[in-house]
N, CA, C and O atoms as a GROMACS GRO file, in nm:
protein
  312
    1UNK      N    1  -2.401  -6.491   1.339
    1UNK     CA    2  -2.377  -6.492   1.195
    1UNK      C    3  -2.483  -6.406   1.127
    1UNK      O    4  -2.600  -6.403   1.164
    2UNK      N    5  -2.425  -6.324   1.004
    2UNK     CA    6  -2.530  -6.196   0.965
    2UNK      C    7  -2.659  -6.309   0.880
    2UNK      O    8  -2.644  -6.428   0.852
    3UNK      N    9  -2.769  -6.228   0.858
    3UNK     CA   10  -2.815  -6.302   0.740
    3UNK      C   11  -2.811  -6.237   0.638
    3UNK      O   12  -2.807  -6.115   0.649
    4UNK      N   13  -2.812  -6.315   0.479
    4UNK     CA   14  -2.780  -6.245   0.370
    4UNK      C   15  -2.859  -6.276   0.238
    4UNK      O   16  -2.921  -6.381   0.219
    5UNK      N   17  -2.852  -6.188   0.161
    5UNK     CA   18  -2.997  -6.222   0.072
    5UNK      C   19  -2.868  -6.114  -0.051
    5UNK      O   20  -2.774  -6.037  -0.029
    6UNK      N   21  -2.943  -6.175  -0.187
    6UNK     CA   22  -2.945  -6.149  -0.312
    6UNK      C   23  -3.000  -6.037  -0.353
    6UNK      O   24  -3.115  -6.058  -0.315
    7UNK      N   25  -3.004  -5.925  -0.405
    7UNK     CA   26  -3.055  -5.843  -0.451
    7UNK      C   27  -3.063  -5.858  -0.598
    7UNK      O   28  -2.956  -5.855  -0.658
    8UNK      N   29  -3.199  -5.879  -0.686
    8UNK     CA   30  -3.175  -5.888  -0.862
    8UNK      C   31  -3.178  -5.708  -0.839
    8UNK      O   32  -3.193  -5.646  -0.734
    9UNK      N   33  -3.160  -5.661  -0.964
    9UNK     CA   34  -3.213  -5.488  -0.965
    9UNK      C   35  -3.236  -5.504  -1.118
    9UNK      O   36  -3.155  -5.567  -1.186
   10UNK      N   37  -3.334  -5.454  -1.164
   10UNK     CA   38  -3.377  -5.412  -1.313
   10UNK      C   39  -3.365  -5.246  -1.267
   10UNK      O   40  -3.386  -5.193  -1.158
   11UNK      N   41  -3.327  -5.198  -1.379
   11UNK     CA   42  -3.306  -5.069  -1.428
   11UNK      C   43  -3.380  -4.967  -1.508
   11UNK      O   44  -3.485  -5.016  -1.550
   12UNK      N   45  -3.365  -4.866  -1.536
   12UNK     CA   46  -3.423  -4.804  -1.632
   12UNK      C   47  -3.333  -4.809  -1.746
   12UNK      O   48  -3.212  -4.818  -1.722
   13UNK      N   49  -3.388  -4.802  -1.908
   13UNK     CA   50  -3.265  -4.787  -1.962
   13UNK      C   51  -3.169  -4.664  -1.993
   13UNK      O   52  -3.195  -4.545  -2.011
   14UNK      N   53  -3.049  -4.733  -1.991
   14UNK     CA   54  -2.970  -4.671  -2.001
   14UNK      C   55  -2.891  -4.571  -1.846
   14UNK      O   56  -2.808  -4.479  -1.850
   15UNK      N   57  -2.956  -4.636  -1.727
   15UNK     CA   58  -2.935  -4.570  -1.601
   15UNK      C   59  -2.855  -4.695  -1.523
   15UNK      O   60  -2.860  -4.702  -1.400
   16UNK      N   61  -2.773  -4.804  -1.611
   16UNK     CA   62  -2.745  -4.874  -1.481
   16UNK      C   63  -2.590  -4.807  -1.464
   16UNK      O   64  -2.543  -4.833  -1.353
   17UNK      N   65  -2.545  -4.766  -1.508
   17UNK     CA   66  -2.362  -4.713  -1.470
   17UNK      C   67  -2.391  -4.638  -1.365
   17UNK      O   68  -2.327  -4.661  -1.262
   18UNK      N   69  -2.528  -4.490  -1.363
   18UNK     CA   70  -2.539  -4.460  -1.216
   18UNK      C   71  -2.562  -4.532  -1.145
   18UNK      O   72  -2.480  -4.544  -1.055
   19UNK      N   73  -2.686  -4.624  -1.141
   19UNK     CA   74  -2.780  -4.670  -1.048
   19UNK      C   75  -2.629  -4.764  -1.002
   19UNK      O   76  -2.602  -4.736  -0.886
   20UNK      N   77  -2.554  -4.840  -1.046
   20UNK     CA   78  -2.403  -4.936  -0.975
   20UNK      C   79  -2.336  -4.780  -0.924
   20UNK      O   80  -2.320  -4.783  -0.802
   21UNK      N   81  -2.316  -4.718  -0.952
   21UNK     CA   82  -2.178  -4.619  -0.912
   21UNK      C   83  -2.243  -4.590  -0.752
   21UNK      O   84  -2.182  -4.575  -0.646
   22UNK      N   85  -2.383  -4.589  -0.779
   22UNK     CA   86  -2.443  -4.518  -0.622
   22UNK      C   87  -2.509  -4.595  -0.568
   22UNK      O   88  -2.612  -4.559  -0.510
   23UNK      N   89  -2.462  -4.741  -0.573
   23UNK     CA   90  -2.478  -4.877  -0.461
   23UNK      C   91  -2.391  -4.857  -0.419
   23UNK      O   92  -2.399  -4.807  -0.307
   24UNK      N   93  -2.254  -4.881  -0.475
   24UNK     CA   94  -2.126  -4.924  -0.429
   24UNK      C   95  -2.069  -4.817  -0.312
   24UNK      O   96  -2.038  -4.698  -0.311
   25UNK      N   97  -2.072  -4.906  -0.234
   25UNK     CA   98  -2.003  -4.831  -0.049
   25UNK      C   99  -2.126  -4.791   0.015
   25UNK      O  100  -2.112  -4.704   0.101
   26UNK      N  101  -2.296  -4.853  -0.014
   26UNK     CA  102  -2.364  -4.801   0.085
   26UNK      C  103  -2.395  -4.914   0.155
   26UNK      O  104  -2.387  -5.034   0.132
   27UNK      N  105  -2.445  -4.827   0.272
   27UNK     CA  106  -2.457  -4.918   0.406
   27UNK      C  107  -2.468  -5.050   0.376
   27UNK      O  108  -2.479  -5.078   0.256
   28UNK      N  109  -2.466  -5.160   0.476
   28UNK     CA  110  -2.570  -5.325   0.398
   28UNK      C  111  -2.532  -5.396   0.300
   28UNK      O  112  -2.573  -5.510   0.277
   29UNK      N  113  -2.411  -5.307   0.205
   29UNK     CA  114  -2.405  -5.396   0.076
   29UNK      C  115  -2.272  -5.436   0.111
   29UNK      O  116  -2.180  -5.366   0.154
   30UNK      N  117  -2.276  -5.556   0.086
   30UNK     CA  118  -2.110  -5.600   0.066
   30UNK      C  119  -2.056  -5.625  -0.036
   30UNK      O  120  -1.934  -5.608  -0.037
   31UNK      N  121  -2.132  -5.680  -0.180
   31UNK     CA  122  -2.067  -5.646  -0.295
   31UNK      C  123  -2.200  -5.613  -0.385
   31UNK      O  124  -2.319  -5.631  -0.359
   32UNK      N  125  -2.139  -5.558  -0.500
   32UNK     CA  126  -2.231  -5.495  -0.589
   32UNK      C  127  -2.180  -5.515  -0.717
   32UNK      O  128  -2.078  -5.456  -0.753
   33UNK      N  129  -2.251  -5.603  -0.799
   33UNK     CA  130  -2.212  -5.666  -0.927
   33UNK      C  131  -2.295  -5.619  -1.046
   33UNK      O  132  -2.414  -5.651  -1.036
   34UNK      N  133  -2.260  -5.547  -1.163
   34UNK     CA  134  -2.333  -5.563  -1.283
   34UNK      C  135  -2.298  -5.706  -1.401
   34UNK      O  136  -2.197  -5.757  -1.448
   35UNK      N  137  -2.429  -5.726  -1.411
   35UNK     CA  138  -2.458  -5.856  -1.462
   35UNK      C  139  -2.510  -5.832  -1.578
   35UNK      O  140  -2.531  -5.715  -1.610
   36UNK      N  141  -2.555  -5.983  -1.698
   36UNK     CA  142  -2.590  -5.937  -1.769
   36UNK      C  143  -2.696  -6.050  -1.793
   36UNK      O  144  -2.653  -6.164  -1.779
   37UNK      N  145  -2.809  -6.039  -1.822
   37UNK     CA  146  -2.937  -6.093  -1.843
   37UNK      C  147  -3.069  -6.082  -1.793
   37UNK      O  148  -3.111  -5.984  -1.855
   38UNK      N  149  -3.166  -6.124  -1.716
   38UNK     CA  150  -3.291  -6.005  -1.656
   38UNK      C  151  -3.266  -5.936  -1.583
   38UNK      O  152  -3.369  -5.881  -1.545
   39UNK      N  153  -3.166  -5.893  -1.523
   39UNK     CA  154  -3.119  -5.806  -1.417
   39UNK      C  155  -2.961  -5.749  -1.449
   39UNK      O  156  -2.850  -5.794  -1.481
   40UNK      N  157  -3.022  -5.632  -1.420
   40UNK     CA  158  -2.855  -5.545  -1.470
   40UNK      C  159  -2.786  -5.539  -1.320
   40UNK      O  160  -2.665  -5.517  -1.327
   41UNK      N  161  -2.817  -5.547  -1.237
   41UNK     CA  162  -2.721  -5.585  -1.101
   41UNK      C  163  -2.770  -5.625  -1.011
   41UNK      O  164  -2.884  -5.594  -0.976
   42UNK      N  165  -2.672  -5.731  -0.933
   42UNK     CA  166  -2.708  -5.794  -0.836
   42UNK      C  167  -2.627  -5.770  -0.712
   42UNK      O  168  -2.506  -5.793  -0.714
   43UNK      N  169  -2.697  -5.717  -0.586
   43UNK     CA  170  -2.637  -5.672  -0.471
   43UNK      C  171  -2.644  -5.780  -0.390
   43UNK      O  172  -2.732  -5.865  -0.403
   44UNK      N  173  -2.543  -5.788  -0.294
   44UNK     CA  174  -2.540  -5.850  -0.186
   44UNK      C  175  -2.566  -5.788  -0.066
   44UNK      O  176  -2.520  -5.674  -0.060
   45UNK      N  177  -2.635  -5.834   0.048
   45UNK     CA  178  -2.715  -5.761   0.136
   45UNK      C  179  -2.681  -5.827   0.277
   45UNK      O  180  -2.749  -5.928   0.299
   46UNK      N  181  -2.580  -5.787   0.390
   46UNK     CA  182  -2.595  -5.847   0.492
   46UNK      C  183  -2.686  -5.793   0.595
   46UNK      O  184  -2.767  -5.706   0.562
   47UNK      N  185  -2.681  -5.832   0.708
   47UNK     CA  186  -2.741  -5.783   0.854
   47UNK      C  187  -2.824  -5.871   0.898
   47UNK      O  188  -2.879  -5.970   0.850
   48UNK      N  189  -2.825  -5.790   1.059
   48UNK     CA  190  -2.859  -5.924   1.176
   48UNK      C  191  -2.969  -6.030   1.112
   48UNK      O  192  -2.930  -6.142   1.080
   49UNK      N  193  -3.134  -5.983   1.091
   49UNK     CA  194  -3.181  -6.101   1.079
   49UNK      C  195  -3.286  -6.022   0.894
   49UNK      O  196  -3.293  -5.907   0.852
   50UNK      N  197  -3.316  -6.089   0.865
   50UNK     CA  198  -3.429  -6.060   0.762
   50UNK      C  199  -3.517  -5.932   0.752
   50UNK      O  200  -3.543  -5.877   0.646
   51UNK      N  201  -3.581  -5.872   0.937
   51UNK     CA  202  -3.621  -5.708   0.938
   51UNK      C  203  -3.535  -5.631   0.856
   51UNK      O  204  -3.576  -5.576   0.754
   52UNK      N  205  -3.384  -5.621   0.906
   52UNK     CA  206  -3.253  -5.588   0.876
   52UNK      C  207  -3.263  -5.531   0.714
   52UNK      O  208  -3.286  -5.418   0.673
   53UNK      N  209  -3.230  -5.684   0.626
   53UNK     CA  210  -3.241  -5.685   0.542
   53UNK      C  211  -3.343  -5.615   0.477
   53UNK      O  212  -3.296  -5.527   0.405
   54UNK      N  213  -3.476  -5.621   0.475
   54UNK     CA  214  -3.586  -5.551   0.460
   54UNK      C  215  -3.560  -5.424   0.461
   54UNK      O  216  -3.600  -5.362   0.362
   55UNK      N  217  -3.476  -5.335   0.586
   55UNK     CA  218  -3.504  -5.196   0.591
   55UNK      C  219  -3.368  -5.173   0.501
   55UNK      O  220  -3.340  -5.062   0.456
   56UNK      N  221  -3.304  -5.261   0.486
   56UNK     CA  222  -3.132  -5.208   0.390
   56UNK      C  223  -3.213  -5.218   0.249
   56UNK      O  224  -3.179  -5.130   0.170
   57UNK      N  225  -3.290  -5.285   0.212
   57UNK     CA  226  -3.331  -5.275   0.066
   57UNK      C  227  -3.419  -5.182   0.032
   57UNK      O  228  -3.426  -5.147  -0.086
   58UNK      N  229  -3.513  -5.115   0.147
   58UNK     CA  230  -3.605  -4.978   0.109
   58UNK      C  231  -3.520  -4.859   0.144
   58UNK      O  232  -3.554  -4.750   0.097
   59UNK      N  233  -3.417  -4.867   0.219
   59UNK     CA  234  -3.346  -4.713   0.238
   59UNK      C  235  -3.192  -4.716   0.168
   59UNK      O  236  -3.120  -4.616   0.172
   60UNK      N  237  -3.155  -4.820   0.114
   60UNK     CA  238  -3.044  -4.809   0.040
   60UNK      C  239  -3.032  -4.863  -0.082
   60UNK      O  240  -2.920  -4.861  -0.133
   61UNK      N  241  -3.149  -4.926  -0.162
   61UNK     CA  242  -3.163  -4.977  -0.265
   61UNK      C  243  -3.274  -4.932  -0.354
   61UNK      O  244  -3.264  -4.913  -0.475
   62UNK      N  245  -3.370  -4.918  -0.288
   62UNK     CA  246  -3.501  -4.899  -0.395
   62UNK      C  247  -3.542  -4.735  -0.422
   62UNK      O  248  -3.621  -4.689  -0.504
   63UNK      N  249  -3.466  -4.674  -0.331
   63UNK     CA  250  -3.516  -4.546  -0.326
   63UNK      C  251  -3.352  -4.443  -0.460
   63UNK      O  252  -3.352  -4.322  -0.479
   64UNK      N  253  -3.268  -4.518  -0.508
   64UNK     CA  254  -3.170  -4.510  -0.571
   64UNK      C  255  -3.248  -4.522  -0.726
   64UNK      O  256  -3.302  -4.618  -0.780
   65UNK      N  257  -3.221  -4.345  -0.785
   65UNK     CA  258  -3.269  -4.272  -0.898
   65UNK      C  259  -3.196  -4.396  -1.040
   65UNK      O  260  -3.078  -4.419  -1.065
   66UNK      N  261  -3.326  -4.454  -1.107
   66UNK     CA  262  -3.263  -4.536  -1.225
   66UNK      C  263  -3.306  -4.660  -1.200
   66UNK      O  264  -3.321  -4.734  -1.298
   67UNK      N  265  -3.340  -4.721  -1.041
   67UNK     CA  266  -3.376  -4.864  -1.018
   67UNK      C  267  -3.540  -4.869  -1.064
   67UNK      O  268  -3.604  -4.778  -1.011
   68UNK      N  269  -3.611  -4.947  -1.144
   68UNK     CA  270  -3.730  -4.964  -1.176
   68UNK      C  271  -3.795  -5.115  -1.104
   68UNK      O  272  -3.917  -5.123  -1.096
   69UNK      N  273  -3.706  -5.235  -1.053
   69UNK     CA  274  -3.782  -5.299  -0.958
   69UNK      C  275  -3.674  -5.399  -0.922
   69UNK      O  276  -3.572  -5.425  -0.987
   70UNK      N  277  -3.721  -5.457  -0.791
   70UNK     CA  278  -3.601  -5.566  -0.755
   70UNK      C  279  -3.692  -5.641  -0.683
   70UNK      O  280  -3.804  -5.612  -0.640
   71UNK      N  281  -3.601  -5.782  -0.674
   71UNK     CA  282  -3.624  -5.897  -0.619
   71UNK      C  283  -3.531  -5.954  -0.524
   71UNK      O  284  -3.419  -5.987  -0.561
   72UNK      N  285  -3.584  -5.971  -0.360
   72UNK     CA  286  -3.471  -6.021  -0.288
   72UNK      C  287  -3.482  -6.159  -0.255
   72UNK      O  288  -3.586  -6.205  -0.208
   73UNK      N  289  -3.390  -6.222  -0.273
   73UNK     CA  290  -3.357  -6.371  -0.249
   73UNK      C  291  -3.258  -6.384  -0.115
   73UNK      O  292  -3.136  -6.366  -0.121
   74UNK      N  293  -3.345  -6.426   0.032
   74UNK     CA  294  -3.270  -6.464   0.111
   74UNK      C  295  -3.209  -6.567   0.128
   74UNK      O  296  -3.278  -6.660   0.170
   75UNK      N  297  -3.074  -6.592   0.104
   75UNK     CA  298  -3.019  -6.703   0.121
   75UNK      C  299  -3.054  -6.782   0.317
   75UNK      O  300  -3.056  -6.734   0.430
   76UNK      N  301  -3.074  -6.915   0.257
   76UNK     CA  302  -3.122  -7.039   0.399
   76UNK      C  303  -2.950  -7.126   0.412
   76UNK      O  304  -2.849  -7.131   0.342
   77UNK      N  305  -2.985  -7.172   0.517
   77UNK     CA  306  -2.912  -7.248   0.538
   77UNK      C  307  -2.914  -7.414   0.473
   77UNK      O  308  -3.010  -7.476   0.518
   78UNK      N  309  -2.876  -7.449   0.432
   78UNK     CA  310  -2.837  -7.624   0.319
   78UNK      C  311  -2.857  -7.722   0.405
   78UNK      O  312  -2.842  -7.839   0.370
   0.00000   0.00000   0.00000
């Protein structure tokens, strides 16, 4: 079973329509939501274990022109 974590993303203003247009379909993400309140989108992030996750959020998330900082929330098991 993959593990999966939350992505918040704060933005720059006025850059979140790119910063969503050029999440959506990359590697790691399985959905990609614009939201509205401290965070202008929230990604969903699978793969094998937490390393995984880690390297999907520095090579397909943070390095994406318009993102100014994020927070990942790995979801545990209940």
């Amino acid at each position: 079973m993959p593990t999966r974590a939350y992505v918040l993303i704060q933005t720059t203003a006025g850059r979140t329509g790119q910063a969503f247009q050029t999440l959506r379909g990359r590697p790691g993400l399985v959905a990609v939501d614009a939201v509205t309140g401290p965070y202008d989108i929230i990604a969903t992030v699978e793969g094998k274990d937490v390393d995984e996750i880690g390297r999907i959020v520095l090579s397909q998330i943070q390095n994406v022109e318009g993102i100014s900082r994020t927070v990942t929330c790995v979801a545990v098991a209940a």
